[in-house]
C-alpha positions as CSV (number, residue, x, y, z in Angstrom):
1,X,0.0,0.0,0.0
2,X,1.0,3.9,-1.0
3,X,2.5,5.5,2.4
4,X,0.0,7.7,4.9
5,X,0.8,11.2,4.0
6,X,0.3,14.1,6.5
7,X,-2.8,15.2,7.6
8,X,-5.0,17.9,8.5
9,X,-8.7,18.9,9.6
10,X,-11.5,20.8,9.2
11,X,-13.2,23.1,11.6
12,X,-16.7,24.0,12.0
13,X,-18.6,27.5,13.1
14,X,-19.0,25.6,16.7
15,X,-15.5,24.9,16.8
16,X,-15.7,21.4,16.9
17,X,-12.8,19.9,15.1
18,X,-13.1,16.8,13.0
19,X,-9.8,14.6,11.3
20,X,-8.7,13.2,8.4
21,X,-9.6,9.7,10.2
22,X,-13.1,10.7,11.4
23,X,-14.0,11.9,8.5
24,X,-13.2,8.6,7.2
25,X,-15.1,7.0,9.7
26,X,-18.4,8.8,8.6
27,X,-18.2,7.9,5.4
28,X,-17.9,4.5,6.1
29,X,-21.3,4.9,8.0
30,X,-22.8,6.8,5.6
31,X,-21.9,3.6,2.4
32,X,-23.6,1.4,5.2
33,X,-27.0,3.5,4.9
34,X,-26.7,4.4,1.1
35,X,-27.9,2.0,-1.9
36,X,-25.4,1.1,-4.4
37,X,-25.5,4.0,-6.7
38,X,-23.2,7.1,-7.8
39,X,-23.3,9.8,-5.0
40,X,-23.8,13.8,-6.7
41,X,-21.7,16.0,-4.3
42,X,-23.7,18.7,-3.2
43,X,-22.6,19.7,-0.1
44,X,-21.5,22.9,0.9
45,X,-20.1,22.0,4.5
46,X,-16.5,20.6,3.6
47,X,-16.4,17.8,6.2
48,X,-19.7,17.1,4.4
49,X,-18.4,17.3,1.4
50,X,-15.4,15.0,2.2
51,X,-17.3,12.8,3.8
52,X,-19.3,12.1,0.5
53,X,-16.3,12.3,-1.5
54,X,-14.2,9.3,0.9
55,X,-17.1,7.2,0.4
56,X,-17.2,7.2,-2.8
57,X,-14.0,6.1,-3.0
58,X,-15.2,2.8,-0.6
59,X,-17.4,2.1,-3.0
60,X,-15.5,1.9,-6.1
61,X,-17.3,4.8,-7.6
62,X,-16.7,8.3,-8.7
63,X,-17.8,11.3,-6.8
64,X,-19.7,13.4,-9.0
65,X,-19.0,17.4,-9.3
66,X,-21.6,19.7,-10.4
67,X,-20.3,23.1,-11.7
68,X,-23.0,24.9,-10.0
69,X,-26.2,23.9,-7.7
70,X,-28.3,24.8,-10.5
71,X,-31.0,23.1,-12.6
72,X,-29.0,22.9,-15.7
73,X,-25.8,22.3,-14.5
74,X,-27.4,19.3,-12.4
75,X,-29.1,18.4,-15.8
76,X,-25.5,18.3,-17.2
77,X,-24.7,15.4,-14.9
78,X,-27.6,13.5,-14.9
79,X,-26.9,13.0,-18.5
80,X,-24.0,10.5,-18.2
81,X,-25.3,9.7,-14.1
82,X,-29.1,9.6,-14.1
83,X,-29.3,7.4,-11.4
84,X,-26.8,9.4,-9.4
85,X,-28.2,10.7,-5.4
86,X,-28.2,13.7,-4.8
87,X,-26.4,14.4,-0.8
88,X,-26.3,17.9,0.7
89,X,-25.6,17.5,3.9
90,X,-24.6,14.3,6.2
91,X,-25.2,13.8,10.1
92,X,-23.0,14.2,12.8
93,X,-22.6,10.8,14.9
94,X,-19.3,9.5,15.2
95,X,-18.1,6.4,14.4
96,X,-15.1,4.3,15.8
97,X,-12.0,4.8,13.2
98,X,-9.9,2.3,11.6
99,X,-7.4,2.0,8.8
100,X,-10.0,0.6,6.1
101,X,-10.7,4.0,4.5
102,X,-6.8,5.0,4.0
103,X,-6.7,1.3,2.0
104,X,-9.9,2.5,0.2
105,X,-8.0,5.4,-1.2
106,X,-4.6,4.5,-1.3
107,X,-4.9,1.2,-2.8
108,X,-8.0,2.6,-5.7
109,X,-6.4,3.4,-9.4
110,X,-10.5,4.3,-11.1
111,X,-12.0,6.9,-11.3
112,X,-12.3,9.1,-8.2
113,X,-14.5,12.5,-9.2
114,X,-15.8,13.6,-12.2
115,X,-16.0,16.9,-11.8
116,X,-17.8,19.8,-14.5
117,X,-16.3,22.8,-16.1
118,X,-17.6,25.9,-15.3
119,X,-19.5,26.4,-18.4
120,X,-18.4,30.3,-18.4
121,X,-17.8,29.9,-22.0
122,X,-20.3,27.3,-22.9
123,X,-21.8,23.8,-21.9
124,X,-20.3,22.3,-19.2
125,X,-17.9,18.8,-20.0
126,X,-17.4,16.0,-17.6
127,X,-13.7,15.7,-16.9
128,X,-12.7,12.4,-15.0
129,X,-9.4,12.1,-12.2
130,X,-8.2,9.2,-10.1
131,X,-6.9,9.2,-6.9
132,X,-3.5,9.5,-7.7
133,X,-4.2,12.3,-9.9
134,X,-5.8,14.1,-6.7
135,X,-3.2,13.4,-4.2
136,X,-0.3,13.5,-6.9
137,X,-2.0,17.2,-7.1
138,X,-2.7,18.1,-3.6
139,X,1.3,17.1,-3.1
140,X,2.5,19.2,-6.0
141,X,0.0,22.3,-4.5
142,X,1.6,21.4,-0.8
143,X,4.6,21.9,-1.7
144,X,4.2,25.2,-4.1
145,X,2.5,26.9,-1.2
146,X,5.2,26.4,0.8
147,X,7.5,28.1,-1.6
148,X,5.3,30.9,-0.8
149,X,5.7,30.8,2.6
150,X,2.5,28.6,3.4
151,X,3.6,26.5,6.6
152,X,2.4,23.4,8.3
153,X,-0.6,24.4,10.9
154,X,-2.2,27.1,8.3
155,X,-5.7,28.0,8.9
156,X,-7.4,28.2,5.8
157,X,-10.4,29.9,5.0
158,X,-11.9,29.8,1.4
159,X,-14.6,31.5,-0.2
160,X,-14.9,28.6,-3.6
161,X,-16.9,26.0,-3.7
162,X,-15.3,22.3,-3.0
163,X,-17.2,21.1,-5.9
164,X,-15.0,23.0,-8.2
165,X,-11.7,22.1,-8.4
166,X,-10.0,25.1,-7.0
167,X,-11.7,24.5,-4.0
168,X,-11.4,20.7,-3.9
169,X,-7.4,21.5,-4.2
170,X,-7.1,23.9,-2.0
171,X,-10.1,22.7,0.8
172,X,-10.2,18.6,0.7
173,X,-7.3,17.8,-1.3
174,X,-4.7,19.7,0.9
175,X,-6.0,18.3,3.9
176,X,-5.2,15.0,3.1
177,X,-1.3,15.7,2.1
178,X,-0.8,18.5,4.5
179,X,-1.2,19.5,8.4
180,X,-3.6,22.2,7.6
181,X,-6.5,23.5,9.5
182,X,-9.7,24.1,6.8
183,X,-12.4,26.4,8.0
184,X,-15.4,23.6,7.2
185,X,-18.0,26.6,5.8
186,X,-18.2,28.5,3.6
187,X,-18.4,32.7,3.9
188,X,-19.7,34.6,1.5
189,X,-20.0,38.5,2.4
190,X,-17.1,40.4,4.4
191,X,-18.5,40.1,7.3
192,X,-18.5,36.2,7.5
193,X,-15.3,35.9,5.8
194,X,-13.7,37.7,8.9
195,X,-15.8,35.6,11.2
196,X,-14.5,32.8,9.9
197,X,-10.9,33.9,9.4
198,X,-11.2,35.3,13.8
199,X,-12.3,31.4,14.3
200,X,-8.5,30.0,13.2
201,X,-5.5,30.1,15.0
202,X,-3.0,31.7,13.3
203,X,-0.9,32.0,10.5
204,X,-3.7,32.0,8.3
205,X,-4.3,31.8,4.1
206,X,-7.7,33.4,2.4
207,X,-8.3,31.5,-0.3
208,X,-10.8,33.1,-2.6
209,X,-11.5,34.9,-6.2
210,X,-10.9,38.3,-7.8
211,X,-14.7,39.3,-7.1
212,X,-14.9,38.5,-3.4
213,X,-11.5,40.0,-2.9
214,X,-12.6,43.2,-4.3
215,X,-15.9,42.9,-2.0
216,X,-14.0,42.4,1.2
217,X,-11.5,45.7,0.1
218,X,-14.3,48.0,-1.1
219,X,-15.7,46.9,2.6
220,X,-15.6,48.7,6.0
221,X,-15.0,45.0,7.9
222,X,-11.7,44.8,9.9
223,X,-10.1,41.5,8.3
224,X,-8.0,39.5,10.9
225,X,-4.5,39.0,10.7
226,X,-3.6,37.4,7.2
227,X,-0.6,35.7,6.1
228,X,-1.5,34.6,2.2
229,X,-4.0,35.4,0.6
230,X,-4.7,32.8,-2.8
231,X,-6.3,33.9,-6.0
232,X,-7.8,31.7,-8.8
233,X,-10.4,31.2,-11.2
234,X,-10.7,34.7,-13.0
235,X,-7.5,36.9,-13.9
236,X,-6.0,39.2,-10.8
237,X,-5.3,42.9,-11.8
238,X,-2.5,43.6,-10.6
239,X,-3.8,47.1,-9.0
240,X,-6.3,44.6,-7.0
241,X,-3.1,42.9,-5.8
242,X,-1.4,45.7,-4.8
243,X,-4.6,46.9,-2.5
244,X,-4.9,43.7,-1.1
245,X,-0.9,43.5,-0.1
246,X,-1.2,47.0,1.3
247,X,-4.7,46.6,3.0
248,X,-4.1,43.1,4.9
249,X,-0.2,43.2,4.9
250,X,0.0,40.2,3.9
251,X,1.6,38.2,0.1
252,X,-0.9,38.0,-2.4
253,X,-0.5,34.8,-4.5
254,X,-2.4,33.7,-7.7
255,X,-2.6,30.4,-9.2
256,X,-3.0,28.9,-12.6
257,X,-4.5,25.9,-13.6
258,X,-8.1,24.4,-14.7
259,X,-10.4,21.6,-14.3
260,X,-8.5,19.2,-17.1
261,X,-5.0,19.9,-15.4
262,X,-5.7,21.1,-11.6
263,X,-3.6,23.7,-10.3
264,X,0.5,23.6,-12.4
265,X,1.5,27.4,-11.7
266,X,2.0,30.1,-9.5
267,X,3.3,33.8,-9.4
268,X,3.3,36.8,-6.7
269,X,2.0,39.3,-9.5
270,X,3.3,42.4,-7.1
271,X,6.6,41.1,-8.2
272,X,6.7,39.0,-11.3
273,X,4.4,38.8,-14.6
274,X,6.0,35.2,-15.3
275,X,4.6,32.2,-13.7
276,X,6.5,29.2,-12.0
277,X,5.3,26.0,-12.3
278,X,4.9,23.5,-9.5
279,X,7.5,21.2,-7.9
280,X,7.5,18.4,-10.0
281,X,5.7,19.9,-13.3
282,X,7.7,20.5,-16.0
283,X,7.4,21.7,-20.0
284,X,8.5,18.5,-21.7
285,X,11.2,19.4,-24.7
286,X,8.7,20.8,-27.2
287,X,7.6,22.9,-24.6
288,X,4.0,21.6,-25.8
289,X,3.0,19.2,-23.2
290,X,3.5,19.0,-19.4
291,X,5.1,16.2,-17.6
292,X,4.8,15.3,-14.3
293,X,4.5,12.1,-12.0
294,X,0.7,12.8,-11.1
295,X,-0.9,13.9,-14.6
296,X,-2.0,11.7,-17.5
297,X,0.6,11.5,-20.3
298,X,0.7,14.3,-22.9
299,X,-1.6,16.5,-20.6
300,X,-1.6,20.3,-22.9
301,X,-2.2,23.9,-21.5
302,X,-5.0,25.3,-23.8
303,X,-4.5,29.0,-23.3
304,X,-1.8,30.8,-25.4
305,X,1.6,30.7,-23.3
306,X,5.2,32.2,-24.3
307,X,7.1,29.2,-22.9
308,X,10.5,30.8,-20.9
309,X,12.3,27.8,-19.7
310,X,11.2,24.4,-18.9
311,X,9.5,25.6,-15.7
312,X,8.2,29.2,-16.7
313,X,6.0,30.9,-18.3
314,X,4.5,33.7,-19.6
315,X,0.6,33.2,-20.0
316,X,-0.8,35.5,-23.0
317,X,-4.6,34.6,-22.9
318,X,-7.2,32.0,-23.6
319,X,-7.5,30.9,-27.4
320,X,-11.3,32.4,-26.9
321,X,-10.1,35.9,-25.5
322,X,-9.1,37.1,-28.6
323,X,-11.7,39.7,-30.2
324,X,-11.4,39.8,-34.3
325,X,-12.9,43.1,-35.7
326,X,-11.8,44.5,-38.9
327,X,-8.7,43.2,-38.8
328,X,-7.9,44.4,-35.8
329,X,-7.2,41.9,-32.6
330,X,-8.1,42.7,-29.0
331,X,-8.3,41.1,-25.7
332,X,-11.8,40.3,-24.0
333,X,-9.8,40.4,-20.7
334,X,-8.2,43.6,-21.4
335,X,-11.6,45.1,-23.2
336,X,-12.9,44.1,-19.6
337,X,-10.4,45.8,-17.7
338,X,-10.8,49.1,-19.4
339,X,-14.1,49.0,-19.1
340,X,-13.4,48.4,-15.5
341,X,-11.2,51.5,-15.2
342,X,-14.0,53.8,-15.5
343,X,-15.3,55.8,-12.9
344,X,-18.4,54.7,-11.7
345,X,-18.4,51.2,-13.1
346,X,-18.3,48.4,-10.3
347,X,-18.4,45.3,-12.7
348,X,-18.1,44.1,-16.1
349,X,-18.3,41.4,-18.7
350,X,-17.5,41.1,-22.4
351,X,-18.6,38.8,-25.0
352,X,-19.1,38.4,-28.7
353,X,-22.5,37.9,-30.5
354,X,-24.0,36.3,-33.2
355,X,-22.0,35.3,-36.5
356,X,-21.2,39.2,-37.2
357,X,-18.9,39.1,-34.2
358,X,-20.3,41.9,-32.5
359,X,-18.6,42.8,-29.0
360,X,-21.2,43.6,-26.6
361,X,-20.9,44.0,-22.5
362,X,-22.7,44.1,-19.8
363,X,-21.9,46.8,-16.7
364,X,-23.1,47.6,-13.1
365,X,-22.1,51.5,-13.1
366,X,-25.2,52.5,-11.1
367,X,-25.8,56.8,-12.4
368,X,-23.4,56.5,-15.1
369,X,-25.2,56.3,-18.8
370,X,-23.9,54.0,-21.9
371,X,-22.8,57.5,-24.0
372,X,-20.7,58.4,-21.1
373,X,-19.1,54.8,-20.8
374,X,-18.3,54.5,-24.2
375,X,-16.4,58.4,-24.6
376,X,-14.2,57.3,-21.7
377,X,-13.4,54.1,-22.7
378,X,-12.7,55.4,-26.5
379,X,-9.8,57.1,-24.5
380,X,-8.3,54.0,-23.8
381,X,-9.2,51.5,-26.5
382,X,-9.5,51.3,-30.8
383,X,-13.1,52.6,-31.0
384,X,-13.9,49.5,-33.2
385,X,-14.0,47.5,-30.2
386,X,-16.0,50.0,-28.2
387,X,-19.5,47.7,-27.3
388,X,-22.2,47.9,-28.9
389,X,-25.1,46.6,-27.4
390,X,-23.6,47.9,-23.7
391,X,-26.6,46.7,-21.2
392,X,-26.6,48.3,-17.5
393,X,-27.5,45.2,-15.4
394,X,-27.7,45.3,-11.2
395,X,-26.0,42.2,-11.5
396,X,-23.6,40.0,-13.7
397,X,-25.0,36.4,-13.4
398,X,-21.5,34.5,-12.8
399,X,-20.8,31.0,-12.2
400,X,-19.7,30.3,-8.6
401,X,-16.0,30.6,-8.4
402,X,-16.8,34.0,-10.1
403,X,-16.6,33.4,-13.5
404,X,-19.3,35.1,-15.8
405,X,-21.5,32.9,-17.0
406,X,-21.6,33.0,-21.2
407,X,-25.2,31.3,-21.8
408,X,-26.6,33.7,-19.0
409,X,-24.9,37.1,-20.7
410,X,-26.4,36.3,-24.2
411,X,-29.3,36.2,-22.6
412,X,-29.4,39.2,-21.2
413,X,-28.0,40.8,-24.5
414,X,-30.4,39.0,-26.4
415,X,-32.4,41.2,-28.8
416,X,-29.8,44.5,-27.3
417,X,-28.7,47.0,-30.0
């Protein structure tokens, strides 16, 4: 059998502390009360969560990972699992441990999760890991954090979902292979995030997304002491960075990966552009294809990279951020961040419509109007990118890690001229 690796726990609101071991120990009750079919991971909680997660692993099966608690990302999995349960939430009694649940994971090559894309740019896909592509992956993760000054006994607090990989990583997956202590909940507005952060013993890591960090700055709350704060799922401006380094005191650090690869990369964008891959990830010699002891043979990057060694890179953009008009080439991320730059707008989202490839957006820029928008940002970009449909919305619908949800802004631009 694979060696034990470290541990660590998770911590609930109460207090109440639960292991690596007991968590084992409830899932082993819960495959006793369960029939014999695939388990749909809805839990919030992430002793819940894990708790679901281990037993599927007892029972030979994968753990299934919506991208979103929503009807039609549900709908998404029920395609391939339609006789999948669906668990929220698991009870508290404690069962006696023992070592059967380490050999249910250890010893198990299938297929452990099957977890969803976010569908920010379309339908969500299924994408299938094994255990030793998780732990192989919480190791690698482990040990980039610490380059970063992430030590054993870190409380961490997250604002992402466990369901989406991000937040399995950095939430379940680290907890296994590292002497962590994970905040069990999951805090939403300033406030709670605080809470939640006041509730750990220090040094502590916020682990969270561009659009909840922003919240928590443009916020009155007092944050508690914070060592690292940890950034994924949506580019960080750098600016952001910078407010959150001077505002908390504390390294800001943002990480690069996606569902197909897990996290691979890391940078401290106050100081360097370039990102560093993980211990144990490497370019291979084509600079094509990664390699590493954990990931599937011939595993790609799919965003546009400048390759600058066989362990760093420069990352120039998704192959679907580029905006074609006339010729001219623009960036959807950049398009956003101007728009962004604008006084009075609080968010914004690009995207292209119909076969004319028409760049439209969507903003929240409460008492500012569309004319006004669109003189200031023809001050900072080509005017044949300017948008046009530009919708004011009180909200942006976005997928839960923060990611604006494509399907959901063609909606709202439907019809828009």
């Amino acid at each position: 059998m694979t060696a034990r690796p470290k541990t660590g726990v998770w911590q609930r609101s109460d207090g109440a502390v639960w292991s690596v071991d007991a968590a084992f120990a409830r899932a082993s009750r819960l495959v006793a009360t369960l029939p014999d079919r695939p388990l749909l991971n809805l839990c919030i909680d992430r002793l819940d969560f894990v708790t679901v997660l281990l037993a599927s692993a007892m029972r030979r099966q994968p753990c299934l990972l919506p991208s979103a608690d929503s009807a039609s990302a549900l709908e998404a999995v029920r395609a391939g699992y339609p006789d999948a349960i669906e668990i929220r939430c698991v009870d508290d009694a404690r069962t006696p441990v023992s070592d059967a649940g380490w050999r249910a994971v250890l010893d198990y090559a299938g297929t452990a999760t099957v977890a969803y894309t976010s569908g920010s740019t379309g339908m969500p896909k299924p994408v299938a890991k094994t255990w030793p592509t998780l732990l192989g992956d919480a190791a690698c993760l482990v040990a980039a954090l610490a380059r970063h000054g992430v030590s054993d006994g870190t409380g961490v607090v997250a604002t992402v979902p466990p369901q989406h990989m991000y937040g399995l990583e950095t939430t379940v997956l680290t907890a296994l292979a590292a002497p962590y202590v994970v905040y069990a909940g999951r805090p939403f507005f300033p406030a709670d995030i605080a809470a939640a952060l006041a509730s750990l013993p220090g040094p502590r890591m916020l682990v969270s997304t561009p659009v909840h960090l922003k919240a928590l700055l443009n916020s009155d709350i007092a944050v508690p002491a914070v060592d690292v704060v940890v950034s994924a799922a949506a580019p960080l401006p750098t600016a952001l960075a910078e407010r959150l380094q001077i505002r908390l005191a504390c390294r800001v650090v943002e990480i690069y990966g996606s569902t197909e690869t897990g996290a691979i990369a890391s940078r401290e964008p106050t100081a360097d552009e370039t990102w560093n891959l993980f211990p144990g990830v490497r370019f291979d010699a084509s600079h094509a294809r990664l390699q590493c002891d954990h990931l599937p043979a011939g595993t790609a990057i799919q965003d546009r990279l400048e390759v600058l060694s066989s362990e760093r890179f420069r990352l120039l953009g998704r192959p679907d951020d580029m905006i074609k008009v006339g010729g001219k080439r623009f960036s959807k991320q950049a398009l956003t961040e101007a728009l962004l730059s604008v006084d009075g707008v609080e968010d914004a989202a690009v995207t292209i419509l119909d076969a004319a490839d028409r760049v439209a957006a969507v903003v929240v820029a409460p008492g500012v109007d569309a004319a006004a928008i669109r003189s200031a940002l023809a001050l900072r970009v080509d005017p044949v990118f300017i948008p046009r449909p530009l919708r004011h919305v009180s909200a942006i619908p976005k997928t839960p890690t923060g990611k604006p949800a494509a399907a959901a802004l063609r909606e709202l631009l439907a019809g828009a001229s």
